[in-house]
N, C-alpha and C positions, 0 to 999 in steps of 0.2 A: 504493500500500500504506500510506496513509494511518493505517490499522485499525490498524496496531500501534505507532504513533508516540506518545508520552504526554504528556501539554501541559506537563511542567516539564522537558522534555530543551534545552539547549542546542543550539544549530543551527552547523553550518558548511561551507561548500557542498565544501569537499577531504574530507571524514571524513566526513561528515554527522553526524547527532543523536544526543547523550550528556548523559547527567548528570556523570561525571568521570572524569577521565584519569590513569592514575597509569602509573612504572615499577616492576617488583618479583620476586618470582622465589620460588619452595616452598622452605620451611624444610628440605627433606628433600633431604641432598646430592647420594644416586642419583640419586632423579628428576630433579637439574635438570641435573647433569653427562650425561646419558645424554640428555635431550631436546634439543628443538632450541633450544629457547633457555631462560626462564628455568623450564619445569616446569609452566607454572601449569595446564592445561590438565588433565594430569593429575592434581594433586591437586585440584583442584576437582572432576573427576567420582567421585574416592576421598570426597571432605568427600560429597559427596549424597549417595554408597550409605554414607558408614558412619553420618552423621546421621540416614538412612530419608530423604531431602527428595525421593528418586528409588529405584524399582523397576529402574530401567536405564538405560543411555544406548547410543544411538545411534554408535557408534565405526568407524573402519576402522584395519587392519592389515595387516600382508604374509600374505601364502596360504600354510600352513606347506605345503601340496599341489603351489604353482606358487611358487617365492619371487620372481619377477621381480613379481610381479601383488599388486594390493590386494585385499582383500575388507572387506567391510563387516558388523558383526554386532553386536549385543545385548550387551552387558558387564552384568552381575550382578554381579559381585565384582570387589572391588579386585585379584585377581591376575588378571582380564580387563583390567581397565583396563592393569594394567603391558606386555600386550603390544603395547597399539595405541602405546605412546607415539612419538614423532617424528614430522618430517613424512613426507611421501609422496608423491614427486616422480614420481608415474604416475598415469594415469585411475584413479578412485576412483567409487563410485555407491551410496556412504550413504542418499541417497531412498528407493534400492529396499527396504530392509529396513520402511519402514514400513509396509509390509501386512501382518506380522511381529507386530506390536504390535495391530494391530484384534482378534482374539481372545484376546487379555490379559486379566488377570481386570478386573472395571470398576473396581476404585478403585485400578490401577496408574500411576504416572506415569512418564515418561521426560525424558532431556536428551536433545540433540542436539548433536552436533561437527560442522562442515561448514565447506566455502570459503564463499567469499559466494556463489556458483552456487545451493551448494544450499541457504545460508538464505534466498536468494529465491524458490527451489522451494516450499519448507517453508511460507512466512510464504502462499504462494498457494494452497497444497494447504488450510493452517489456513482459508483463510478460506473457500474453497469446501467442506471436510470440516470441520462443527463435531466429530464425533469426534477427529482428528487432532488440533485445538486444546486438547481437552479431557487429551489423553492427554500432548503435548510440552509441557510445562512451561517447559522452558528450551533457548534457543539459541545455541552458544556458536561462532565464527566467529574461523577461520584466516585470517589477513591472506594475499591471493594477489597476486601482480603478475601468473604466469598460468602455466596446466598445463602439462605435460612428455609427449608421449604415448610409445604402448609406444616405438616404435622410438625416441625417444628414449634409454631405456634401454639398447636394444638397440645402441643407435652408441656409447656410453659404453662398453661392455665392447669394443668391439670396438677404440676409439682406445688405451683401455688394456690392450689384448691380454688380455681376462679372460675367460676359457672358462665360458659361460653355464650349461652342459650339468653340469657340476662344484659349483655353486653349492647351498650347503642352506641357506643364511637369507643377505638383504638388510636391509641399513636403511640408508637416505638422510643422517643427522645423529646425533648424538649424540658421544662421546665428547670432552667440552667445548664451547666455544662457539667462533667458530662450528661446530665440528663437523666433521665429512664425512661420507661416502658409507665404513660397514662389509661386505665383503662375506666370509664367510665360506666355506669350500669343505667338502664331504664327508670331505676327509682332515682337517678341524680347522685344517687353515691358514686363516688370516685376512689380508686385505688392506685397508688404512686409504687413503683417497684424499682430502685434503683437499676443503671445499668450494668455494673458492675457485679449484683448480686443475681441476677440472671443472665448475663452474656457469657460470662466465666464459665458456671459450672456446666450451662447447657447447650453456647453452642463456639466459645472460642476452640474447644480441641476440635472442630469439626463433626461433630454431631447433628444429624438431621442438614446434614448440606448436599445440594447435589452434587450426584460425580461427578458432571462437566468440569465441576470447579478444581477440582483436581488436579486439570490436565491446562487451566490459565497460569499464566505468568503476568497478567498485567494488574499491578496494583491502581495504578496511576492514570487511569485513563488514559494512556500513552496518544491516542488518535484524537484527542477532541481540542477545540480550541483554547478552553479554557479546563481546568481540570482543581477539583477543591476537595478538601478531607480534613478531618481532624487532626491537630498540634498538637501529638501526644510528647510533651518535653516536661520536663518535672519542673523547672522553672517557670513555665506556662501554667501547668495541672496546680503548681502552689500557687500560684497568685490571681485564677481566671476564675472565676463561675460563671462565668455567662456566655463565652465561646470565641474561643480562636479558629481560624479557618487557615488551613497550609493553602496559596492561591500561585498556581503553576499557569504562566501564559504561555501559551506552544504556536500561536499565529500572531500574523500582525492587526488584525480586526481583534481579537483579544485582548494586545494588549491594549492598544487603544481603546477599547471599553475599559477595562481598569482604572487605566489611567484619567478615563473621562470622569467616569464614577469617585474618584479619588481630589480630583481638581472642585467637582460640585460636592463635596463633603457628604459624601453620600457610603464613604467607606472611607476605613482608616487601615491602612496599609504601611507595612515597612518592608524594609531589602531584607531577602535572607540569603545564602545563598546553599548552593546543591549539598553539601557536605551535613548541612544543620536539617535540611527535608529529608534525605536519608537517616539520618539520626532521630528525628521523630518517628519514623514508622520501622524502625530498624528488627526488629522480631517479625514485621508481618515483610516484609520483602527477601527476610530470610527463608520464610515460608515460601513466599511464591514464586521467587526468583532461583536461588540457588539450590531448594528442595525438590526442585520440578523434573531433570532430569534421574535422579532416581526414584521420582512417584511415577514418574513415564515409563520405564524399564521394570520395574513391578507392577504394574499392572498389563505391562503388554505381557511378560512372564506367565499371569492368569488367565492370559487368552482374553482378555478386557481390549478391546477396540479401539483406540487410537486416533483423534484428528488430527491431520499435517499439520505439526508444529514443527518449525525451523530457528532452535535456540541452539547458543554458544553461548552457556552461563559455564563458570566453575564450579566446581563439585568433585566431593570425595567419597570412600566407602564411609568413611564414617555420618556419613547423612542418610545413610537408607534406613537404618532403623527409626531415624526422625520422619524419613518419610512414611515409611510403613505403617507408625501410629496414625495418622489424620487417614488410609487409607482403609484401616479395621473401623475406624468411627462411623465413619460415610456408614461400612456399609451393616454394619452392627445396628445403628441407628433407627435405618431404614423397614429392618425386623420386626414385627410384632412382639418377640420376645425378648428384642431387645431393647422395646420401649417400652414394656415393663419394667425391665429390670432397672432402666436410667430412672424410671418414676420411681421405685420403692429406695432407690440409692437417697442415702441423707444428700443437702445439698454439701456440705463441707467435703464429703467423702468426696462428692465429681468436682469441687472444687480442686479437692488437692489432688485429684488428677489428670484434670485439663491444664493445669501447670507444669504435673509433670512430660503431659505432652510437650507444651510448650518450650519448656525450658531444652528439650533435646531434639525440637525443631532450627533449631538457629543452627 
């Protein structure tokens, strides 16, 4: 995907290609206290519909019809955009909406919001559909270490005894940084679940994740214009509650949005540069970068199927046992008996062993 690379981007084989790295967070308190980190995501797709620089953007949100479930749809207006804010720790399928956008009027433009999944979709769709290319302007990508499926969600309620059936709105993060998991009920009662106290034990060693994810390497939205994720830096985590955003420009329409958004006091930005973005995310790139060609060779080993991936990471024997654990999770996970067994585990007990994964993934 050559096609959409620009020859004054910077190169680096962990994050791949940028013009510049900054940390920073929307001047607008709601939105960054309420999202998952520092906001930016959505005032940025607010700055292009209220500037006209976009017709719509491509978003997903919870299904006010199903709350457990994402849907994905068209924002117009900045009070569409405020619904989608946070992430979305469930299958999501943003792509599909762009068939949506082909009988749009012709001088309509759109953004896009996606994991790196689907700006790799997008950037392949653009290049085989010059319409597509002509219509998405801009591509803006959600830093992912890797997706959570339904029953994912569905073993969350059930570890925290929270009656599914009762529920009239979800959302995964917000209320500060890092946030948790709000889940609201029909009587108005609310229930706040940090994220740390359910991300941990039930889905950071990879538990309830799809296998696709196994076989990615991109943390970083490598293909999209603009690309944002959580500042996990201890200097940041002591002093922040309310959210920092790592913000990666990779075009020059990008960075120029930034930069404009930054000049209108509409975001607060500093330099950082490549060395300190690797450093915040440095356990999950360990995972997805350098873990990946021995999660590829054990599972082609099982007769497990394989998409054409063409990486030149390093690696040694001593990663495959780090690989091998996130690869028993998946598929342990997925089991009916094995999703018993994660429901009757204390959580402490899968805490202290989704660290242990963790810790001999790097």
């Amino acid at each position: 995907l050559e096609y959409f690379l620009e020859e004054n981007q910077n190169s680096n084989n962990l994050i791949g290609r940028y013009i510049s790295c900054y940390f920073g967070h929307t001047t607008d308190f709601n939105i960054r206290y309420d999202s998952s980190s520092g906001g930016i995501a959505t005032s940025l797709i607010c700055h292009l519909l209220e500037n006209k620089l976009i017709d719509g953007a491509i978003l997903t949100k919870m299904d006010s019809d199903n709350p457990l479930r994402a849907e994905s749809f068209i924002a117009r207006t900045t009070a569409d955009v405020i619904t989608s804010k946070g992430s979305k720790y469930c299958p999501t399928s943003p792509v599909k909406v762009i068939k949506q956008i082909r009988n749009s009027k012709s001088e309509e433009k759109f953004a896009f919001v996606g994991l790196p999944c689907h700006i790799n979709a997008i950037r392949k769709l653009q290049k085989k559909y010059p319409w597509i290319k002509e219509k998405i302007v801009l591509s803006i990508g959600i830093f992912c270490s890797h997706g959570v499926t339904e029953d994912g969600t569905i073993n969350l309620f059930r570890k925290f005894d929270i009656n599914s059936d009762e529920i009239s709105s979800l959302r995964y993060r917000g209320h500060g940084w890092p946030g948790g998991i709000s889940i609201n009920y029909k009587n108005s009662c609310e229930v706040f679940i940090p994220l740390r106290e359910y991300w941990v034990p039930l889905f950071s060693a990879y538990f309830f994740t799809p296998p696709r994810c196994l076989t990615c390497s991109d943390l970083t939205a490598e293909l999209a214009d603009i690309s944002l994720g959580d500042a996990w830096l201890p200097e940041i985590e002591k002093n922040d509650n309310a959210g920092t955003s790592i913000i990666i420009t990779r075009s020059e329409i990008g960075e120029q949005i930034i930069n404009s958004m930054e000049q209108k006091n509409e975001v607060r930005i500093i330099n950082s540069n490549v060395e300190k973005i690797i450093r915040s995310q440095k356990g999950i790139i360990n995972r997805k970068k350098i873990n990946i060609i021995p999660r590829i060779n054990i599972l082609k080993f099982f007769g497990i199927p394989i998409p054409n991936i063409d990486i030149t990471l390093p690696s040694n024997q001593k990663h495959y046992f780090g690989a091998f654990l996130p690869i028993i999770n998946v598929f342990f996970s997925d089991m009916k008996i094995g999703q018993r067994i994660i429901n009757i585990m204390p959580l402490n007990i899968l805490k202290k062993y989704s660290k242990y994964v963790l810790k001999h993934c790097k």
